[in-house]
C-alpha positions in Angstrom: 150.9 -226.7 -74.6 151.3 -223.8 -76.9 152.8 -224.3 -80.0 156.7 -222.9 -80.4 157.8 -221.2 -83.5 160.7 -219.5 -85.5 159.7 -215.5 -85.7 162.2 -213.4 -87.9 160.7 -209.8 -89.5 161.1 -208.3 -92.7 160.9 -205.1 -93.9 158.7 -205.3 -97.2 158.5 -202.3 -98.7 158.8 -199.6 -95.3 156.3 -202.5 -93.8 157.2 -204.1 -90.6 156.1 -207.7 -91.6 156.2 -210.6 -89.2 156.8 -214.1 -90.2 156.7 -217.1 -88.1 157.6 -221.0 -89.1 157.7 -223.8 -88.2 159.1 -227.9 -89.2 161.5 -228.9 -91.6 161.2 -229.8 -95.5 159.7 -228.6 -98.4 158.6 -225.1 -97.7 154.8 -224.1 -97.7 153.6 -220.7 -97.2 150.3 -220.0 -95.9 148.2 -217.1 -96.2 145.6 -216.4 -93.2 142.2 -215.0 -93.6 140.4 -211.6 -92.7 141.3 -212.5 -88.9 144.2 -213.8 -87.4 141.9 -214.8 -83.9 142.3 -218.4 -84.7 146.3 -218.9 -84.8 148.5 -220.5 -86.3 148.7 -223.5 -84.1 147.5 -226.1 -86.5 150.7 -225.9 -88.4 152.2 -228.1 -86.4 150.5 -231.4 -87.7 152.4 -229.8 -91.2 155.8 -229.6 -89.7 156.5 -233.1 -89.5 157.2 -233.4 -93.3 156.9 -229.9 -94.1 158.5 -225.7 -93.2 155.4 -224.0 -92.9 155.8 -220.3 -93.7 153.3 -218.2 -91.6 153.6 -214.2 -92.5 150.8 -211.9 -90.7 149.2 -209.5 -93.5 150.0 -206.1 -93.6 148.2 -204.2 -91.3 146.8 -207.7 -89.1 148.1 -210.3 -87.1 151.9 -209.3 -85.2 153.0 -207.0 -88.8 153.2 -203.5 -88.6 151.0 -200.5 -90.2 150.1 -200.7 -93.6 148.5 -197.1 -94.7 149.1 -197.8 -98.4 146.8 -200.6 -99.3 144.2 -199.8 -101.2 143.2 -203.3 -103.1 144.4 -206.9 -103.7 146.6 -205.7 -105.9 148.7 -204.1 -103.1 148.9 -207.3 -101.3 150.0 -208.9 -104.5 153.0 -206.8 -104.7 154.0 -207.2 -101.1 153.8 -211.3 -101.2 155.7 -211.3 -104.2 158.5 -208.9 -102.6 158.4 -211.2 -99.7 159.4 -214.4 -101.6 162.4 -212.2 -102.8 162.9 -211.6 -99.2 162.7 -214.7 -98.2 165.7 -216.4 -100.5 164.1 -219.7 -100.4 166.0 -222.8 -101.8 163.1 -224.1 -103.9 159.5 -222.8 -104.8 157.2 -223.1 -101.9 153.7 -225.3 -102.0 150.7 -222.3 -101.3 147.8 -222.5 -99.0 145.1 -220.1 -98.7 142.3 -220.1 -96.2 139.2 -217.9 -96.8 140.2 -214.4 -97.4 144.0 -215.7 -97.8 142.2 -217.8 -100.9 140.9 -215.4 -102.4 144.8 -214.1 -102.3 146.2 -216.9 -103.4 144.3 -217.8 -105.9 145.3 -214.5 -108.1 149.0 -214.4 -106.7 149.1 -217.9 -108.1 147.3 -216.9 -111.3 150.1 -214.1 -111.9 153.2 -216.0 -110.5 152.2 -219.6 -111.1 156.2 -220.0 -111.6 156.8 -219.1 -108.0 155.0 -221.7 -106.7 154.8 -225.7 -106.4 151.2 -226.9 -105.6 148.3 -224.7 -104.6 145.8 -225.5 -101.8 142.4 -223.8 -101.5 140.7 -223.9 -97.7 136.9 -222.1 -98.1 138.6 -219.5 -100.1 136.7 -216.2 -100.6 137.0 -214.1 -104.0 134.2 -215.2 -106.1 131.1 -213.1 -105.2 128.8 -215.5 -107.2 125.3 -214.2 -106.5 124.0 -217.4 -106.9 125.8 -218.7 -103.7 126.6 -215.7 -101.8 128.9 -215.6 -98.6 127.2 -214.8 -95.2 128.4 -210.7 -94.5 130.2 -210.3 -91.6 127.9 -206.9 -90.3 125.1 -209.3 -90.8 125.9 -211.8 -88.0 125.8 -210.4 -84.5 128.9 -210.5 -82.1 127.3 -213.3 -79.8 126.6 -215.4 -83.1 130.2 -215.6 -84.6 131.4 -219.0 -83.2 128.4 -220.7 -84.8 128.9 -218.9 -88.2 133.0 -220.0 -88.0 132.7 -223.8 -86.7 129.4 -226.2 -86.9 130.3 -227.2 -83.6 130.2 -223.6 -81.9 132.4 -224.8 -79.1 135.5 -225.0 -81.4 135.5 -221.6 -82.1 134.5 -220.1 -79.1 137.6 -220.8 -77.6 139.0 -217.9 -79.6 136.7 -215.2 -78.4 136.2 -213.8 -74.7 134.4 -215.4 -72.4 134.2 -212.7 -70.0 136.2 -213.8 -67.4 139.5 -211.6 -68.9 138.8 -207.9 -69.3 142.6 -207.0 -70.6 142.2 -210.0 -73.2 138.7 -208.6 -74.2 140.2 -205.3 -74.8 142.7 -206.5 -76.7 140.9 -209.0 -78.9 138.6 -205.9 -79.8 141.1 -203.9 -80.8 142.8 -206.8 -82.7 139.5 -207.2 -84.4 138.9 -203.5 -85.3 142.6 -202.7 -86.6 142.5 -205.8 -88.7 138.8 -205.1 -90.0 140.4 -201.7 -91.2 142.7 -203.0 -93.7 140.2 -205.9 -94.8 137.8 -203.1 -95.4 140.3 -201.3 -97.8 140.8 -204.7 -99.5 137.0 -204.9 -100.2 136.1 -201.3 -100.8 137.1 -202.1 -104.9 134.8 -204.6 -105.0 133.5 -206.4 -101.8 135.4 -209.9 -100.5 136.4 -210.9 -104.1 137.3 -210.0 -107.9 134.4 -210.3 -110.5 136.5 -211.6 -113.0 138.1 -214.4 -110.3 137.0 -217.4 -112.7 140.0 -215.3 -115.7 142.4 -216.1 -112.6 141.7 -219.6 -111.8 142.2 -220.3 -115.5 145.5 -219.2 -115.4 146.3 -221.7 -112.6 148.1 -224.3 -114.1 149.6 -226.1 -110.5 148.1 -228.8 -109.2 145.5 -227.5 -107.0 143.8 -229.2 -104.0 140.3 -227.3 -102.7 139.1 -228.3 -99.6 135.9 -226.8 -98.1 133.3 -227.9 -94.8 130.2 -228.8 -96.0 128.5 -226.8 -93.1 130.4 -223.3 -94.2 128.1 -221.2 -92.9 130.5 -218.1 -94.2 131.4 -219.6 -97.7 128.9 -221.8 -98.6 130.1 -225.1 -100.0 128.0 -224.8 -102.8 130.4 -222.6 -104.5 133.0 -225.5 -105.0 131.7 -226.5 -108.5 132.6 -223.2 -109.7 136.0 -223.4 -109.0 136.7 -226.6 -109.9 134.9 -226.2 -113.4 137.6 -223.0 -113.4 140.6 -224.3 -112.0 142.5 -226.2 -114.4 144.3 -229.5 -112.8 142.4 -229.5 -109.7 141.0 -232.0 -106.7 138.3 -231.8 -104.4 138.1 -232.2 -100.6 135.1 -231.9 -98.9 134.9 -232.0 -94.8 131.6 -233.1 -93.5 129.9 -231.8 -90.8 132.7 -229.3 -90.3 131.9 -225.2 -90.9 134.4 -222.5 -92.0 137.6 -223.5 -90.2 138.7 -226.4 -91.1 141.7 -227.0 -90.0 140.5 -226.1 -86.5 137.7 -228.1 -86.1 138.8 -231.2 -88.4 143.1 -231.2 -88.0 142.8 -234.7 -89.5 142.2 -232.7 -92.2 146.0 -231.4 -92.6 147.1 -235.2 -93.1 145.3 -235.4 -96.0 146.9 -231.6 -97.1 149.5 -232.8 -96.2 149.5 -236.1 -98.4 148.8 -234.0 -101.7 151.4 -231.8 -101.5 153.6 -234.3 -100.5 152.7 -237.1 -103.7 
């Protein structure tokens, strides 16, 4: 049974900019990664205890056009105009997943007021050579699944299997319209900022990172880094689990759930 949720729009600065939500309580908003293929369906073990706040990037996911980004910096700007929007009653917790991360971890850095606690999922940003992230031209169509999920069979649920031409068209088009603006957000300096460890430093919330240990995209071996950076922080780490973790372990989410809660 799909999953039902509230869907208002906004219109952040001339962009058409879709957010869905769902549960009651303390509000959390969550930023999505370079793809919005997966969903937002894991919410719902959040809305229990918790109003999770699901916008679609500009450019990806059900917002409109966004012609004008040209960096991070851009998104920055349109998140923080968004929380004016938005008129919430207290500050909101903040979860990033992989690209949405890397995005939270400098909106947090410059607006650490704005926000409550801070969750990191396999977030993306820091472009350490010594642990570099798998790039996405590198792995063939066919191979995705395996590079998102350990168990392939997660995330091939997502993709065609052949058997629907219209929802093979559309997911390609998906795919190339939201690679466009990701590949604008990277063109500055790839999937990240090389002075990401300034911006974690700045991060004074409570801060909860949680990464697979099979992360074929991110590699786990990255978390030291930001917890050596990131000044009150805890560590989660999801074995045998790959790059979506809230897809492929949703038990996961109770324990999310339990931090920002505490």
């Amino acid at each position: 049974m799909s999953v039902t949720f509230e869907t208002r729009e906004y219109d952040i600065g001339g962009v058409r900019t879709v957010v869905q939500s769902i549960g009651q309580g303390a509000p959390v908003l969550f930023l999505h990664g370079a793809a919005t293929l997966e969903g937002f369906d894991f919410a719902e073990a959040l809305a229990d205890r918790f109003r999770v706040i699901l916008p679609s990037h500009p450019g990806m996911g059900l917002s409109g056009p966004a012609p004008h980004v040209a960096g991070m910096t851009d998104m920055l700007l349109h998140y923080l105009n968004l929380l004016d929007a938005l008129e919430l009653a207290e500050k909101p917790h903040l979860i990033g997943f992989s690209m949405g991360g890397w995005m939270a971890t400098e909106l947090a850095a410059l607006a650490r007021e704005r926000f409550g606690k801070v969750v990191l999922i396999a977030p993306a940003g820091l472009n350490d050579p010594a642990h570099p992230a798998t790039p996405l031209s590198a792995i063939a169509p066919q191979d995705f699944p395996g590079y998102l999920t350990h168990d392939p069979a997660v995330a091939a649920r997502y993709f065609p299997d052949g058997s629907d031409p219209a929802f093979a068209e559309a997911f390609g088009a998906d795919r190339m319209r939201e690679g466009d603006l990701v590949g604008r957000l990277c063109a500055p300096f790839g999937m990240g900022h090389p002075n990401l460890r300034r911006f974690m430093a700045r991060i004074t919330n409570p801060t909860l990172l949680v990464w697979g240990e099979q992360d074929r995209l991110l590699p786990a071996s990255q978390a030291p880094i930001w917890l050596e950076n990131l000044g009150n922080a805890q560590f989660l780490s999801v074995p045998d689990t790959g790059h979506l973790v809230p897809q492929e372990r949703p038990e996961t989410l109770k324990d999310i759930g339990d931090f920002l809660a505490a």
